[in-house]
C-alpha positions in Angstrom: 46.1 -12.5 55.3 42.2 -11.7 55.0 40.4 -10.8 51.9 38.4 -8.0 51.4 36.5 -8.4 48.1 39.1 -9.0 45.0 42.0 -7.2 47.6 44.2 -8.9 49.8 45.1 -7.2 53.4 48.5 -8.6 55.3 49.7 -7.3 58.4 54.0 -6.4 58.6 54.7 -6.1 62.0 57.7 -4.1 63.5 56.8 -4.5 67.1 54.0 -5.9 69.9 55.1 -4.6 73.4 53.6 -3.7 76.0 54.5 -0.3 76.3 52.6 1.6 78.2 50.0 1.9 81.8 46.7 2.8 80.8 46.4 5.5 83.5 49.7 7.4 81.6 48.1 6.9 77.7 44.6 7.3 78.4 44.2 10.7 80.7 40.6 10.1 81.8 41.0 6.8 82.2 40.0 4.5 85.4 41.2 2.2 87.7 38.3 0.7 88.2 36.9 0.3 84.5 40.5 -1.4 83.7 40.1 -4.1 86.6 36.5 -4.5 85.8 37.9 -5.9 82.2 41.3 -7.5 82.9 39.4 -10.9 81.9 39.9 -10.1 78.7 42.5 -7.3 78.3 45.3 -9.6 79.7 47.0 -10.8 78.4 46.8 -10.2 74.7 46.0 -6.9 75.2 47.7 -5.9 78.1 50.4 -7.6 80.3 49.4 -9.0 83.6 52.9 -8.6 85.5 53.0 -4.7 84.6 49.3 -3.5 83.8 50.8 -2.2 80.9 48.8 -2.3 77.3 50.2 -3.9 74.8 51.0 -2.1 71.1 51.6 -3.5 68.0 53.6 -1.4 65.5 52.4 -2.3 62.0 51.8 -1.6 58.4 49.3 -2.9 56.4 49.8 -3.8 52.5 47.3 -3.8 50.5 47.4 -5.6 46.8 44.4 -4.5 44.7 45.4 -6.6 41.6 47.1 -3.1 40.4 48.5 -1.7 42.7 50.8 -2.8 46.0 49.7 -0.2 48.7 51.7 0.0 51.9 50.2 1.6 55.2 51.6 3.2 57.6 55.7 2.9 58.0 56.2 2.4 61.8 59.0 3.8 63.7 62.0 3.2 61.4 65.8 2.6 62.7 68.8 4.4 63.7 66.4 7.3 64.3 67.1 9.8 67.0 64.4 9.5 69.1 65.3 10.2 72.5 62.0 11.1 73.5 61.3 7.5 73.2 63.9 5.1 74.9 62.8 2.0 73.6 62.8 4.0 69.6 66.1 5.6 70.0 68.3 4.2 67.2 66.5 1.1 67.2 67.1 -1.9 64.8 64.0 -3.3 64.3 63.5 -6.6 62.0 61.2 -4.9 60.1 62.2 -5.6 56.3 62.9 -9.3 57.0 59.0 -9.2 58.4 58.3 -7.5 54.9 60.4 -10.0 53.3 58.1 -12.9 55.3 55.2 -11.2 53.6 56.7 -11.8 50.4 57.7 -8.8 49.9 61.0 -6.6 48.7 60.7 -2.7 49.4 60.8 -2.3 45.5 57.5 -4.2 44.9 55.7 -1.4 46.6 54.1 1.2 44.7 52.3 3.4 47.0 53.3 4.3 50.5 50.4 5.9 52.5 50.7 7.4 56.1 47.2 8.1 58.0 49.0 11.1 59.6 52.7 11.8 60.2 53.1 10.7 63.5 56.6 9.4 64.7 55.6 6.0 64.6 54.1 6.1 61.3 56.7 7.2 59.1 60.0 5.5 60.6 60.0 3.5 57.4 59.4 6.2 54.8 63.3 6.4 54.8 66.3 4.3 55.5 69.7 5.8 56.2 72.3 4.9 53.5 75.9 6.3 53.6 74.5 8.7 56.2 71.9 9.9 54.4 68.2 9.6 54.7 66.7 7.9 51.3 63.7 6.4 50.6 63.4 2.8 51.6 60.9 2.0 49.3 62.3 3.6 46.2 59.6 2.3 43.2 56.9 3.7 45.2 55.0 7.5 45.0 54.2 8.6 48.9 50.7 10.2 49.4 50.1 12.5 52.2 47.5 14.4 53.5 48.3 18.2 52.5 46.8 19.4 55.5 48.7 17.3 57.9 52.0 18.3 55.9 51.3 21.6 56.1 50.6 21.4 60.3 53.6 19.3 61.0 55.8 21.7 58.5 54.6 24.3 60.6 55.4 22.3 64.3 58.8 21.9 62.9 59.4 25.7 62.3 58.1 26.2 65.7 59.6 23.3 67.6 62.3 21.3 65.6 63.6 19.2 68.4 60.4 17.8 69.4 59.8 14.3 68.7 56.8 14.6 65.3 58.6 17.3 64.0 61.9 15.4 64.3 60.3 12.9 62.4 58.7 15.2 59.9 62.7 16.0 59.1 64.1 12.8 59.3 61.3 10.6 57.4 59.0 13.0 55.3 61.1 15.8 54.2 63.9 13.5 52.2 61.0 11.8 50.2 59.6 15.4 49.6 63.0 16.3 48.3 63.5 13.2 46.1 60.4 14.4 44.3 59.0 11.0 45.6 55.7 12.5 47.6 52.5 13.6 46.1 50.3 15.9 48.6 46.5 15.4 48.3 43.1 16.6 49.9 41.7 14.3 52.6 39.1 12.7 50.5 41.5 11.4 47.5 41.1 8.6 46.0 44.2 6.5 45.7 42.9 3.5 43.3 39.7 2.7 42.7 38.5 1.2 45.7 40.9 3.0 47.7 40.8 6.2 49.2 41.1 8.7 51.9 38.5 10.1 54.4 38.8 13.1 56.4 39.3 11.6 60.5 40.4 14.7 62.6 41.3 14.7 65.8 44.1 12.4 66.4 46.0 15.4 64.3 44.6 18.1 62.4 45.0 16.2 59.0 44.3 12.3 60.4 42.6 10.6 57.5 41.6 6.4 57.8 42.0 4.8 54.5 38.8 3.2 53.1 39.0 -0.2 51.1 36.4 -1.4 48.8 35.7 -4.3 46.3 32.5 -5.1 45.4 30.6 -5.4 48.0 32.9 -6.2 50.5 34.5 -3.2 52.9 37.4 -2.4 55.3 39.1 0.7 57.4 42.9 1.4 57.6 42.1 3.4 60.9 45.5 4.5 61.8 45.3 5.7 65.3 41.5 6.8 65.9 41.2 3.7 67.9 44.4 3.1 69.6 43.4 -0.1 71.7 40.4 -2.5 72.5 39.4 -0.6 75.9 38.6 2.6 73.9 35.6 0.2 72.3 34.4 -0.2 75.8 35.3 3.5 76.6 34.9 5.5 73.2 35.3 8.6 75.1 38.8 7.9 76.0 41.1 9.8 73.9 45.0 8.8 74.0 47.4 11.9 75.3 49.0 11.8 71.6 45.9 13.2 69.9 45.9 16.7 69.6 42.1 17.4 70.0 40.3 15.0 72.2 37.3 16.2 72.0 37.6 15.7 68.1 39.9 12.4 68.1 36.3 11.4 70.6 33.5 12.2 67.9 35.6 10.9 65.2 36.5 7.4 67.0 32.3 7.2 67.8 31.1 8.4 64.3 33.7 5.4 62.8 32.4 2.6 65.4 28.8 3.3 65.0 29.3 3.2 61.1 31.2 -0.1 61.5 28.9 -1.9 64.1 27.0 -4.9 62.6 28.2 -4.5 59.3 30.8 -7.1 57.5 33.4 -4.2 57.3 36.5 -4.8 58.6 38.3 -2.9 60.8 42.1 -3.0 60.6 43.6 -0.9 63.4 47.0 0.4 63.5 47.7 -0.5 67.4 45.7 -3.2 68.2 47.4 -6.5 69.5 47.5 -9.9 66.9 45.2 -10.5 65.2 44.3 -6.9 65.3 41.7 -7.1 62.2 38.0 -7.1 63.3 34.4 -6.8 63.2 32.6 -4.5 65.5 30.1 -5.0 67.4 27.3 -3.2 69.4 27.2 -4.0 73.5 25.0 -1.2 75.1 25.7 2.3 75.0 29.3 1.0 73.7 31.3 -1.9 71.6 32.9 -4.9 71.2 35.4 -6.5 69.0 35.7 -10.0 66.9 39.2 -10.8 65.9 39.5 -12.7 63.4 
């Protein structure tokens, strides 16, 4: 748990895998700037039999004294996900890990999602009696309206492909329960916690700003996926839909961040996964904590 200010920030972790080669996630990638930092990448961050990175699924809960604030409901189970073997109808541990935290799904008051991505809104419904309902069922959901509205749009268009599947399946039954609030991209969720417009990743990717006195963090979601992109900012993942965009938003957010005491509490990034930046060069660097 770390403390930013009068809040309190805990990790609830579905998964930590490696998942994925760097050559497949990041297209621009290169061999030789992944060897050139294995010394460090393996094998927290990436697993030395394989070359594959390693990803941690994860919320984060926030507790500002008022408010219990989770963000960022992973993959979910018995989803149909069969664009993702290692998803499909899974059966994660997840609400024992909440339970670890100390935590039932009723304490929770307000479920945010940086963006509706497949495997940040798993949890934003349960199935019960063969019906999706929402797990946390005390809580209102915020989302973006913008990223509602583009993924509402991909499901017209494409149903069966894997976000808007998960748009269906995991937003759309908390819309109908009334239990979902849609917001601009700069909305403030409780004072000291709000959104900021972070395009790229999707069209209506926000980061979720924390502050308490005069202490600071960043729920980035997915505008930095993994360590490397700190030594590579220009590397944008083949999930985000603009990588130009996903690029000047993941630089504008580390230079912000560099030298300062904010946190930075990525959605990806292996245990311990919250950090300070750093400046190195032209690029960054990372202290866990």
């Amino acid at each position: 748990m770390q403390r930013v200010g009068d809040f309190t920030l805990k990790r609830v972790i579905e998964s930590e895998v490696p998942l994925i080669p760097a050559a497949d996630f990041f297209p621009d990638s290169t061999p030789d700037v992944v060897e050139a930092n294995k010394d460090w990448l393996q094998p927290t961050h990436m697993c030395p039999d394989t070359g594959n990175l390693v990803l941690c699924m994860q919320s984060y809960v926030v507790r500002t004294g008022r408010t219990t604030i989770l963000v960022d409901a992973c993959v979910g189970n018995d989803k149909e996900r069969t664009n993702f073997p290692s998803w499909n109808r899974a059966q994660f541990p997840y609400l024992a890990a909440l339970a670890a935290a100390g935590l039932q799904p009723e304490d929770i008051d307000v479920v945010l999602c940086t963006h509706l991505h497949v495997d940040h809104v798993g949890w934003n419904t349960r199935l019960v009696d063969g019906r999706w309902v929402p797990t946390f069922p005390n809580a209102r959901y915020v989302f973006a309206q913008r990223e509602y509205d583009h993924w509402q749009e991909e499901m017209r268009t494409d149903p069966a492909a894997a976000h808007p599947l998960a748009f269906a399946d995991s937003v759309l039954p908390v819309m109908e329960a009334g239990k979902a609030t849609l917001v601009d991209m700069d909305h403030e969720i409780d004072h000291g916690v709000w959104f900021e417009p972070a395009p790229g990743h999707t069209p209506g990717n926000v980061v979720v700003n924390l502050k308490s006195g005069d202490a600071t963090a960043v729920l980035s979601g997915d505008v930095v996926h993994h360590p490397i992109q700190l030594v590579r900012p220009e590397w944008s993942s083949r999930a985000c839909g603009d990588r130009a965009q996903s690029h000047k938003t993941r630089r504008a957010l580390l230079e912000r961040a560099a030298e300062t005491d904010t946190l930075l509490a990525p959605a990806h990034f292996a245990s311990p996964s919250i950090g300070r930046v750093k400046r190195n060069g032209d690029a960054f660097a990372y202290d866990f904590l």
